[in-house]
N, C-alpha and C positions, 0 to 999 in steps of 0.2 A: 504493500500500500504506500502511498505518499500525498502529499497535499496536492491542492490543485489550485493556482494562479492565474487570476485573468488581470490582464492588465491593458486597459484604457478599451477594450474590444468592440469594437462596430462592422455592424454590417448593414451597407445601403444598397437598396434596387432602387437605382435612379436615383432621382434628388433625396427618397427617403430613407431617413435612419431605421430602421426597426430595432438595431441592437445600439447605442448609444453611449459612446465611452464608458462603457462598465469596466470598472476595477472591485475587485473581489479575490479574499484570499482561503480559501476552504481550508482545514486542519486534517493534517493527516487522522481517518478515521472518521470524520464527525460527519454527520448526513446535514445537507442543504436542502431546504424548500426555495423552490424560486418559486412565486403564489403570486398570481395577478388576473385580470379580466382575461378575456380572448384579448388578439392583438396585442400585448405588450411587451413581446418579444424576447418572453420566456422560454419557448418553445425551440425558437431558432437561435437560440443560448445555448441550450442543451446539443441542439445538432451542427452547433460550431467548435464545442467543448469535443462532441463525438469523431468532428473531422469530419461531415459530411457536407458541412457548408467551409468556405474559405473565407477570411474575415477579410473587410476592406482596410481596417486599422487595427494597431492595435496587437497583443501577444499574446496565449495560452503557453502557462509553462505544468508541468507535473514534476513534483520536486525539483530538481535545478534544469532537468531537458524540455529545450523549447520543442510545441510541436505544434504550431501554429501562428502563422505571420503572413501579412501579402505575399512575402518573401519566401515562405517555408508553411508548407503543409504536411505533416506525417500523416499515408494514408491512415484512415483507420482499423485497420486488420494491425497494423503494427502500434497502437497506441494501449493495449493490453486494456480494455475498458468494453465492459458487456451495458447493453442496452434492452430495457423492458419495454417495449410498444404497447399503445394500446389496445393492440387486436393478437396480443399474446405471440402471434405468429409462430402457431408449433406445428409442425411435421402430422397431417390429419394419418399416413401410413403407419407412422412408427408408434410403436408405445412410450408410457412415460419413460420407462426406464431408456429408449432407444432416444428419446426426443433430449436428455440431459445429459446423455454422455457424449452428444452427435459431436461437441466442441472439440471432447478429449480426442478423441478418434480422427478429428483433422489434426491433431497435433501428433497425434500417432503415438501415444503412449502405451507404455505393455498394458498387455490385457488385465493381468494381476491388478496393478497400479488404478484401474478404470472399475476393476469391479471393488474394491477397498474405499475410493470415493464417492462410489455410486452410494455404498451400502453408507456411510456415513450422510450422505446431502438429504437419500430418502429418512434416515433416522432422524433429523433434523427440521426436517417440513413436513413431516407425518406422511409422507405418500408412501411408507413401504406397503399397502396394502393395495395400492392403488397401480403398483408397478409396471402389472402386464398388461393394464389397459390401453385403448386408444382417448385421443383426447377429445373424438364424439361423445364418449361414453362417460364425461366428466360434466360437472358444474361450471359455473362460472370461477369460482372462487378455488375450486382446486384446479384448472386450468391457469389461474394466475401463481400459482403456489408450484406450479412445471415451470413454467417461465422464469420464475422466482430461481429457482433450483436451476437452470440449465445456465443461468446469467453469474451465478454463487460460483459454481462445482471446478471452471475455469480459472477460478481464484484469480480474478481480475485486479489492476492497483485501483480503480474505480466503475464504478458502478451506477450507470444513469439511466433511470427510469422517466419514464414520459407519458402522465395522466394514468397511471397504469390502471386504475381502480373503476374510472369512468365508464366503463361497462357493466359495471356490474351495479343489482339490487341495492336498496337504501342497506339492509340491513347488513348485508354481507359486505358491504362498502367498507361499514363500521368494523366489522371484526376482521377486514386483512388488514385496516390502518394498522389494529397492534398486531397482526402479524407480521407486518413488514419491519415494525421496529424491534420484532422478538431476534428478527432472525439476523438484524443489524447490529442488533447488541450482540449476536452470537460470534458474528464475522470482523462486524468494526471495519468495513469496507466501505474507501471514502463515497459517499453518495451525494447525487445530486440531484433531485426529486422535483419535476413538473408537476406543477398542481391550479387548480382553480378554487379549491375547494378548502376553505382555510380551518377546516375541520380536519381533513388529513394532515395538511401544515402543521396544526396545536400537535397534534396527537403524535405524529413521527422524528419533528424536526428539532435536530440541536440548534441550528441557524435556521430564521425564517427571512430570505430577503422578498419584499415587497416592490414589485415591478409595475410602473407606470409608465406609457408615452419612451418605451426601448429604455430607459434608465430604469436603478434599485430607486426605490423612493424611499425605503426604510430596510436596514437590517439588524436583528436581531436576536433573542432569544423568543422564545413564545411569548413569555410574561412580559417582555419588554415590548413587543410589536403590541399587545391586548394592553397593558396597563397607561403605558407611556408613549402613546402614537406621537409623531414627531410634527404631522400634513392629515389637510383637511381629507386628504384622499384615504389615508392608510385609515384616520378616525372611522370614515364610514365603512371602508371596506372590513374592515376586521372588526367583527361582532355590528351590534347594532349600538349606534351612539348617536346623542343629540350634539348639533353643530350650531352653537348660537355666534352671533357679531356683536360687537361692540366696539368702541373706542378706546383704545388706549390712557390709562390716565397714569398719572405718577405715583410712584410706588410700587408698580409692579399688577395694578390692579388696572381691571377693564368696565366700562361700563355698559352693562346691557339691561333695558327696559327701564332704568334708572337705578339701577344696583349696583355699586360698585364693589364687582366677584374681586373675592382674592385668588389668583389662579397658582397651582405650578407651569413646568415647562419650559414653552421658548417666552426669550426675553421679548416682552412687552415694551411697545416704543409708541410712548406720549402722543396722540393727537391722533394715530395712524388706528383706520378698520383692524380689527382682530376677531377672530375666533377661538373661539373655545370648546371644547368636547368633552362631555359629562355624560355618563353611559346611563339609562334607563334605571336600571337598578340600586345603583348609586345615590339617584336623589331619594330623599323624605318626602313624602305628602302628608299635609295636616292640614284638616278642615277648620283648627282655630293657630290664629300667629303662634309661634316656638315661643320657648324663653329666649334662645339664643337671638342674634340680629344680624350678624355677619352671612352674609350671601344668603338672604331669604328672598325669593321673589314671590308678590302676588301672582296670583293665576285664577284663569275660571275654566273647571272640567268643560271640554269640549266634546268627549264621549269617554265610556268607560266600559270594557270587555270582560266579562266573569268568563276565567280560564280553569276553572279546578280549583288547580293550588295558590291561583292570581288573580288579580285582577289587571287589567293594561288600562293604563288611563292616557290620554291624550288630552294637554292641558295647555291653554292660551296665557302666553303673558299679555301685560297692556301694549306692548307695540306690534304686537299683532304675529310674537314668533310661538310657534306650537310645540312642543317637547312632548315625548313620551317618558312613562313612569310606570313602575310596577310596584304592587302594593302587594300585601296579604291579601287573603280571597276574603276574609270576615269585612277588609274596609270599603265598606258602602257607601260611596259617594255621590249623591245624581248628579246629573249633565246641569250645566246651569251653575252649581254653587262655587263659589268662593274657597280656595282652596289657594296655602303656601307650601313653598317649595324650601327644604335646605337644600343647597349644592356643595357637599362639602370640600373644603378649598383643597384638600390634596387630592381633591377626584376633576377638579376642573384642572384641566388642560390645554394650555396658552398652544396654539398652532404654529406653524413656519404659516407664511402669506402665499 
């Protein structure tokens, strides 16, 4: 294994960038989410990292060896790095067991050697039971746990997966997520993970970088992208979070609807629009003023959702900006009444512009 370095890397068709000076340093071992919409040019990140695309700028090195430059391209058959697609792409003739060793068998390894790693990858991803089947004959989910195993068994210095999970069922989605990270902890093989899906992101990722418009918009650890969004874009894309504006004022503090919140964050500059991001859950709702005073905003329920174990309130400040909140299910509030809000100051979040 080794680490994996991108440095300043872009790729344009025509006038546009899609990959945009991205520099990024991966740790030997530690898996990457690169997590962003369609189009952000996460994708063709991955298949520049893979050597299938050539970069217009810019370097890809793996430990100290360059292999990627306008200048220099290593194909990818010699860049030791297996690749998981999203259509699994296995061999519908062979069996599992024939579909994971296919790798070794072009390297032409003794036979002995091929059957010692078979028996080991199937003991590992639970398909010894599964072995003599074909991959008609499988799920969705153990057909991704073959792929899993044929991309492993080659013992790669990196490991790049591309939306691997997007096929399959909600449910079963959820339980390859920790599969995927069982089997990463097993191996510790540097990974670099396409995703759209920022539940896979939480769930797998040592780094999560947040891709916007061919650039990282934010990078990470999970708690850091979910608690400490940096940009109004990472705020809403990761979980659900309210995005109020206000004005800058002195101190460090902003004013929205006439409150002046005390935020953490990015530094706060006097005079100038600001945003703020305070996640649903985070604020108070109380149908009479707090004791406290500091960042309470009036509001008036705008509608309010009995969920089970919640309720979802949708509540108007005076200048006409609408936030969401979640209460306990017991708190009944109707539509219409008068209702304050805490926002507490280490949950608001001063944005970049």
């Amino acid at each position: 294994m080794a680490s994996v370095e991108l440095k300043g890397l872009t790729k344009r068709y025509g006038s546009a960038a899609v990959v945009d000076r991205i520099s990024l340093h991966i740790e030997h071992g530690d898996l990457v989410c690169l997590l962003g919409p369609s189009g952000c040019g996460k994708t063709t990140t991955l298949r520049l990292i893979a050597g299938f695309v050539e970069p217009s700028e810019g370097e890809i090195y793996v430990g100290d060896r360059l292999i990627s430059s306008p200048a220099l391209t290593v194909p990818p058959e010699r860049r030791n790095m297996s690749m998981i697609f999203q259509s699994y792409a296995l061999w519908p003739h062979m069996t599992v067991a024939e579909n994971i060793v296919y790798g070794l068998k072009l390297r032409k390894l003794a036979r002995d050697v091929i059957a010692k790693k078979l028996d080991a990858i199937l003991t590992t991803t639970q398909l010894a039971p599964l072995a003599q089947r074909y991959p008609g004959e499988l799920s969705g989910g153990q057909q991704q746990r073959v792929a899993l195993a044929r991309a492993l068994i080659v013992e790669p210095e990196t490991l790049l997966l591309d939306e691997p999970l997007s096929n399959l069922d909600a449910n079963l989605r959820e339980e390859m997520r920790f599969e995927v990270r069982r089997l990463h902890d097993a191996y510790r093989y540097t990974t670099v993970y396409v995703t759209h899906d920022q539940s896979e992101a939480m769930t797998t990722a040592d780094l999560i970088c947040v891709m916007n418009g061919g650039k990282i918009e934010q990078a990470g650890s999970p708690e850091e992208i979910y608690n400490r969004p940096r940009s109004e874009f990472v705020a809403r894309f990761i979980g659900s979070s309210n995005v109020l504006k206000g004005k800058g004022l002195d101190g460090g503090r902003v004013d929205f609807a006439g409150v002046a919140l005390r935020c953490t964050g990015e530094a706060v500059v006097s005079g100038a629009t600001t945003a703020v991001s305070v996640r649903p859950h985070d604020i108070a709702l109380s149908a009479k003023p707090p004791q406290q005073t500091e960042n309470v905003v009036p509001a008036i329920v705008v509608r309010q959702v009995f969920l089970g174990d919640s309720r979802d309130y949708m509540v108007e400040a005076k200048d006409g900006t609408q936030l969401r909140t979640l209460t306990a299910a017991e708190e009944n509030i109707p539509q219409g009444s008068n209702v304050w809000l805490h926002l507490p100051p280490e949950r608001c979040r001063a944005l970049l512009g």
